[in-house]
C-alpha positions in Angstrom: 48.0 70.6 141.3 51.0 69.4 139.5 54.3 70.2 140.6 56.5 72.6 138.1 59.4 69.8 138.1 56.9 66.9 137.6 55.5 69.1 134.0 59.5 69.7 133.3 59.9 66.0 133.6 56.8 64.9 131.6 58.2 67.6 129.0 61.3 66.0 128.9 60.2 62.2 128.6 58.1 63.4 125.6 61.3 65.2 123.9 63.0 62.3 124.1 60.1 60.1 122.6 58.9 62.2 120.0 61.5 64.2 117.9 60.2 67.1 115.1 61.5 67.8 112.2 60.3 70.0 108.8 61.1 66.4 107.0 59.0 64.0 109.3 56.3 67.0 109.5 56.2 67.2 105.5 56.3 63.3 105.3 53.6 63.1 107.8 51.7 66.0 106.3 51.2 64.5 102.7 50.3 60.9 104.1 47.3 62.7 106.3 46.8 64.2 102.5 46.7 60.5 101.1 44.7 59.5 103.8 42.3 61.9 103.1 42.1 61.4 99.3 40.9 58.3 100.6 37.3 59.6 101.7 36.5 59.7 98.1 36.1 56.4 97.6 34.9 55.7 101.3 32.0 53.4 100.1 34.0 50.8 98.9 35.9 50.7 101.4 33.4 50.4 104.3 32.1 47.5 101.7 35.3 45.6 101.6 35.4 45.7 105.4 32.1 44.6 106.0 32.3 41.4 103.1 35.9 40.7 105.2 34.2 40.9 108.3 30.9 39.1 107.1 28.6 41.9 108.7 24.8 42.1 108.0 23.8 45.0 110.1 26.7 47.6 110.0 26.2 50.4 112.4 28.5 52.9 111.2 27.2 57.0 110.0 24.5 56.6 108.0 24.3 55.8 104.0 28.0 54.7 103.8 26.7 51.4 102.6 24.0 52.5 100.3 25.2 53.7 97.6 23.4 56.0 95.2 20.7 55.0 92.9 20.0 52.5 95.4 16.6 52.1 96.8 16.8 53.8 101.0 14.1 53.8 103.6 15.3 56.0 106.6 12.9 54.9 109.6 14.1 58.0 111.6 14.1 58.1 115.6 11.8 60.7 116.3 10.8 59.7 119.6 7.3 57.8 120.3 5.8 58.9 116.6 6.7 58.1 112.8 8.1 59.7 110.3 10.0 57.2 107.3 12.1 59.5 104.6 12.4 57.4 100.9 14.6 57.7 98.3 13.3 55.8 95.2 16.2 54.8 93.0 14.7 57.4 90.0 16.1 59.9 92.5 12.2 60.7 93.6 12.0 61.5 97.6 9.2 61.1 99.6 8.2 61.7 103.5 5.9 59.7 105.3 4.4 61.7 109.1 6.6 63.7 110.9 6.6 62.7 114.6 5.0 65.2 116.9 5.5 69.1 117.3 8.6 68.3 119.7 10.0 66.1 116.9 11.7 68.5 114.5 14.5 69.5 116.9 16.0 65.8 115.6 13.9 65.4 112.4 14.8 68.7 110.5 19.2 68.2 111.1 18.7 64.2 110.4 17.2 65.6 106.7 19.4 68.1 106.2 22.6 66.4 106.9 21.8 62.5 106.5 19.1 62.1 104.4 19.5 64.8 101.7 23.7 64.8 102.4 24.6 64.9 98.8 21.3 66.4 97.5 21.7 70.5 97.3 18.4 70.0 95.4 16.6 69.4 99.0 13.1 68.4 98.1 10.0 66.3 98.6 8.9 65.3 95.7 5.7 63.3 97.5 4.9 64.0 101.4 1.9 62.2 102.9 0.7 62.0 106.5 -1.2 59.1 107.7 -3.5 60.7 109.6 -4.4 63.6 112.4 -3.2 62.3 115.3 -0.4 64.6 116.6 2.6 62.1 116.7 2.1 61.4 112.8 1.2 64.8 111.6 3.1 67.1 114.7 6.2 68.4 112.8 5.3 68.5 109.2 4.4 72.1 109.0 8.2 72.0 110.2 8.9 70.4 106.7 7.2 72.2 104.6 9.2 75.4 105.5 12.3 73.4 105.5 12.0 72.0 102.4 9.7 72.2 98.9 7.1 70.3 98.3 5.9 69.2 95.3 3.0 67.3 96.0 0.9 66.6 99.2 -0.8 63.5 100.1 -3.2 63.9 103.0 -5.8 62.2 104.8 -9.3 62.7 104.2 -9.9 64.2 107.9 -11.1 67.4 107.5 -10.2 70.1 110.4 -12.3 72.4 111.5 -9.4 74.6 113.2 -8.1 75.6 109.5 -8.8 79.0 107.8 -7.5 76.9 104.3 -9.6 73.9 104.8 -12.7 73.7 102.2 -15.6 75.7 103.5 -17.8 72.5 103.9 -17.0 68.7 105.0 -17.4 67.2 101.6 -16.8 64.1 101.9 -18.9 63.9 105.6 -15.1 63.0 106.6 -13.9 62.5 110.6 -13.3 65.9 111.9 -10.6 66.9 113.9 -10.5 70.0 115.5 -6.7 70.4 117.2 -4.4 72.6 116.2 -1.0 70.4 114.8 -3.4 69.0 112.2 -4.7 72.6 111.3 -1.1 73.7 111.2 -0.1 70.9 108.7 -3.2 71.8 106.6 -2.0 75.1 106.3 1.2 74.0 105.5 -0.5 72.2 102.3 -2.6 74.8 101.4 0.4 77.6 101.3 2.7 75.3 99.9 0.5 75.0 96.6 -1.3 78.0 94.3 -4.4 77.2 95.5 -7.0 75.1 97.2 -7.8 72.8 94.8 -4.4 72.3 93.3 -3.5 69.2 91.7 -0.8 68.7 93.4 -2.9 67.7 96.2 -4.1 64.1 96.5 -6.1 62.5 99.2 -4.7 58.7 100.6 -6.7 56.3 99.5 -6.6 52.6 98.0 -5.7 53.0 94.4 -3.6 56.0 94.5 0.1 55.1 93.1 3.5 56.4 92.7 5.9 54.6 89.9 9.7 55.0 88.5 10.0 57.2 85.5 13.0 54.7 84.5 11.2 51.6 83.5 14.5 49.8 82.9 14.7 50.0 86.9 11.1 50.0 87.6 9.3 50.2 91.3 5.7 50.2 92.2 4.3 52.0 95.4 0.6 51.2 95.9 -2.1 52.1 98.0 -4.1 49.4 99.4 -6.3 50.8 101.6 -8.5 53.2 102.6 -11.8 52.4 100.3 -13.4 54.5 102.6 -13.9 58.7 103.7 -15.2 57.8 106.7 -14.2 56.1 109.8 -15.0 56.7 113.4 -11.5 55.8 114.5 -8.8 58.4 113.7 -6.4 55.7 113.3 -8.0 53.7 110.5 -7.4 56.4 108.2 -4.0 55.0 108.0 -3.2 53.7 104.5 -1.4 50.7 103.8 0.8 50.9 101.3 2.9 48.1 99.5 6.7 49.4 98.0 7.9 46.2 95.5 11.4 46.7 93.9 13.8 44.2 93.0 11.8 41.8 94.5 12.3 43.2 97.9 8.7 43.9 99.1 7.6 46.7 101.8 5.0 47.3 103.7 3.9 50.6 105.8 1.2 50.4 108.2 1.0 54.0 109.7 -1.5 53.1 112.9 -3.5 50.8 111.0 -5.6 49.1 113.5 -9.1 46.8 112.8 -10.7 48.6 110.2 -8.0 48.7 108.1 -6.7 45.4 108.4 -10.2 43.7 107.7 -10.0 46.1 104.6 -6.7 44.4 103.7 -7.4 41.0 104.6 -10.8 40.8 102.8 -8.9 42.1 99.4 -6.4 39.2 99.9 -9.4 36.6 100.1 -11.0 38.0 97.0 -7.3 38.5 95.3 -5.1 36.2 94.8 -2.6 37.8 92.8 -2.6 40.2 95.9 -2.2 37.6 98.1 0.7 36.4 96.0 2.6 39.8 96.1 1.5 40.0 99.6 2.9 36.3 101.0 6.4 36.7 102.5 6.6 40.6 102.7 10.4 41.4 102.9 10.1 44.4 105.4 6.5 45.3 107.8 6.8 48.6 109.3 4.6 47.9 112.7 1.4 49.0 112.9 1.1 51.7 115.6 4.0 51.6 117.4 3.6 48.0 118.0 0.6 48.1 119.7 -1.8 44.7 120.1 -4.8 46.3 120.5 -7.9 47.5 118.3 -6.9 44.4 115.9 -3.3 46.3 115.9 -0.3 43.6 114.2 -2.8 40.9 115.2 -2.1 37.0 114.0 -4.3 37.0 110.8 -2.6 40.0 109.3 1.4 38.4 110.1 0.5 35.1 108.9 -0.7 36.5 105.5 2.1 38.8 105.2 4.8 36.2 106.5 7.3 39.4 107.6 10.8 38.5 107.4 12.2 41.6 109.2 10.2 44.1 110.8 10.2 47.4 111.9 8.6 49.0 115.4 9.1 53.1 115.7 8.4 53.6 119.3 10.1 55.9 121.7 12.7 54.6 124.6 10.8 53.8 127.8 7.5 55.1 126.2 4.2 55.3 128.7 2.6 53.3 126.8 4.4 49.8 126.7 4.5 50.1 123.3 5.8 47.1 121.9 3.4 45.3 123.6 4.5 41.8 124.7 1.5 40.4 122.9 2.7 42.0 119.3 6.3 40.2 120.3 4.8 37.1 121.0 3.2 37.2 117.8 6.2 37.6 115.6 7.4 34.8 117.5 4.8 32.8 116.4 5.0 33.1 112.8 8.5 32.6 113.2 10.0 36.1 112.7 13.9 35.4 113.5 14.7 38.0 116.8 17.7 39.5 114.7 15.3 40.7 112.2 13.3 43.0 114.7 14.4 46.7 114.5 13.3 48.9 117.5 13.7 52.8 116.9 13.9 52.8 120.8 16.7 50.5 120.5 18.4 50.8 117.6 17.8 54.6 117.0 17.9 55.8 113.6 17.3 52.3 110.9 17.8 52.4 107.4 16.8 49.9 104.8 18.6 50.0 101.2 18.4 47.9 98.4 21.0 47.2 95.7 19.9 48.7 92.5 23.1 46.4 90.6 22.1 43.3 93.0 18.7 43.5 94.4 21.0 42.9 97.8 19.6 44.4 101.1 21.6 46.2 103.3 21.2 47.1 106.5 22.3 50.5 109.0 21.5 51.0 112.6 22.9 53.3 115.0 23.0 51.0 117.6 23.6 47.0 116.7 21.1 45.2 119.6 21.4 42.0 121.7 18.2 40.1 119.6 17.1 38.9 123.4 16.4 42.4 124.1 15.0 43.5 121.0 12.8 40.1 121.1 11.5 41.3 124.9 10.7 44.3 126.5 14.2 45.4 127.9 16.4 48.3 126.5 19.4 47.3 127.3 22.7 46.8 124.6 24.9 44.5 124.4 28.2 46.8 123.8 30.0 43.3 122.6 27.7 43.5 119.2 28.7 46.9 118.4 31.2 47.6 115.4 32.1 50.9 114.3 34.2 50.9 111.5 33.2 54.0 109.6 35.8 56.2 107.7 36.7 58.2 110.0 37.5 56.0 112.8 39.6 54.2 110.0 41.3 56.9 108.4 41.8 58.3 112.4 43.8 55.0 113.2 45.6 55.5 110.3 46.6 59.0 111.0 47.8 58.1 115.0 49.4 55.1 113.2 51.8 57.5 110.5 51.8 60.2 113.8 53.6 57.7 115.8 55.7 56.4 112.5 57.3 59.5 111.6 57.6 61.2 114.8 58.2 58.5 117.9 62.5 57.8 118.3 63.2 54.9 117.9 66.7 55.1 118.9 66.4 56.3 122.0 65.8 53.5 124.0 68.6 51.7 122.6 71.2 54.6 123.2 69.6 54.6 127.2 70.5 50.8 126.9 73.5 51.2 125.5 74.8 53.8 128.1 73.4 51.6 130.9 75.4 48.7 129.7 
């Protein structure tokens, strides 16, 4: 415990420092004001510092390089599970799965305060999931009270556990029979007037969504499903192709062999398909980065061509997932390591595209050594890591006109004086 003298003394030393007075405090007080006038043109200032410093991937807070009316694609860490939150540049939103029931502890605050930051309006205007399987579909009920809806897209699984699924299996569709998936079909049904609203569409290939603005057009496209029925959950999965700006996307949900012999046989047969489809700018993974069922396998890369690609997978997973294999395969269609994001890794990845430049720009929470993204490691390389949001720089800036208007400088030179 420290001595009373030894706190008198420490006192003392800091009197002598530091000296107030209402002058310095009302100089200080209105450059802390400046300083914070400042945050309204934040965005151009994190820009300027990140042309200076020639950075690609900035991991900073999130969307302080995208700007608005830009194109974002939040690939959000919910653990081992998906869920991808889109902003189209017409100001459309969409949500794609949900991660499981555990999931909305992170999912629901990362909407609220990251995703729809500047939105009051806070709503969905399209939210689809993939399909049943509980790490897809697990916290979208969550969603649907969080936030409006406006229109549904949903598998063609039919559940057996829902009270507001149709009466009879129409479509002779895959049944499930747990719980989460009745819970988001409820969701859907409640969310709309009634059962056979319009506003709820079924995934499948041909299915579209497109900009209003056609002077800053997108396209979204469904490729696959062609089918209602599949034996494997998974293959109810859509693939669906995002072009804007030239920058091409492509989700994957946990497509496995069925669907990616759907997809590959359509790019044999079409060859204006194949053309959109050769050197996709951005591959979301195909379950979690798995290599097996036909999962990310060679055919499917080499068609696509990925320049950077995306794996959501939760840290130290049970399942392995990425699996070596898949990693081995981006290596050999000559995916560059730095262009592999990990949600295990890198947390929390967003993808925006200039709507002035067609530019891409790039936010992680977490900047990764590529060895370790490239292999199956987890560990960071703290020496690749920049933060140099607002606040850290308006912080240094604050300490910097603390120390200006309140450290005395004369004081050391009278003690030397006096010594002399």
């Amino acid at each position: 415990m420290a001595k009373k003298s030894d706190i008198k003394k420490l006192k003392s030393k800091m009197e002598k420092n530091f000296t107030f007075s209402w002058v310095r405090f009302i100089i200080f007080a209105l450059l802390v004001v400046a300083i914070g006038c400042t945050y309204l043109v934040k965005e151009p200032i994190e820009k300027f510092v990140a042309d200076v410093l020639d950075i690609d991937v900035v991991t900073t807070e999130h969307g302080t390089v995208i700007s608005s009316g830009d194109l974002q694609v939040h690939f959000i860490d919910v653990g081992q599970g998906d869920s991808i939150a889109i902003r189209f540049p017409d100001d459309k939103t969409m949500i794609i799965d949900a991660g499981d029931s555990g999931a909305h502890d992170t999912l629901i605050p990362y909407l609220n305060d990251v995703f729809f930051e500047n939105d009051t309006q806070r709503e969905f205007d399209y939210a689809l999931v993939t399909h049943s399987d509980e790490d897809h579909c697990g916290s979208m009920d969550e969603v649907y009270e969080e936030f409006q809806i406006n229109c549904s897209i949903r598998p063609y699984q039919y559940s057996t556990s829902s009270e507001y699924e149709e009466s009879a299996n129409t479509y002779d569709a895959l049944e499930v029979n747990t719980i989460t998936y009745a819970n988001y079909i409820t969701a859907v049904e409640l969310e709309n007037d009634y059962a056979d609203d319009r506003d709820i569409q079924y995934a499948s290939a041909g299915l579209t969504i497109t900009s209003d603005d056609a002077t800053n057009a997108y396209l979204m496209e469904f490729l696959t499903p062609n089918e209602k029925y599949y034996s494997d959950s998974n293959d109810y999965s859509p693939i669906i192709l995002l072009e804007y700006q030239g920058i091409s996307m492509l989700f994957t949900g946990d497509a496995s062999e069925g669907q990616n012999e759907e997809l590959l046989s359509l790019i044999s047969t079409n060859s204006t398909l194949a053309d959109r489809l050769d050197r996709i700018t951005v591959y979301k993974a195909e379950h979690h980065g798995s290599a097996e069922k036909g999962c990310n396998e060679l055919d499917l890369l080499r068609a696509i061509n990925p320049e950077y690609v995306v794996i959501s997978c939760g840290l130290d997973n049970t399942y392995g997932h990425p699996d070596q294999e898949f990693l081995d395969n981006l290596a050999t269609v000559n995916v560059n390591p730095e262009n592999i994001y990990r949600t295990d890794l890198n947390q929390n990845i967003i993808f925006g595209v200039s709507a002035t430049d067609a530019s891409l720009n790039i936010l992680s929470d977490i900047a990764v050594d590529p060895e370790a993204s490239a292999g199956s490691g987890t560990s960071v390389d703290p020496a690749v890591i920049l933060y140099y949001s607002w606040w850290i720089l308006a912080g240094i800036l604050v300490v910097i006109c603390f120390i200006l208007c309140f450290y005395n400088y004369g004081y050391k030179k009278r003690n030397k004086q006096k010594e002399s």
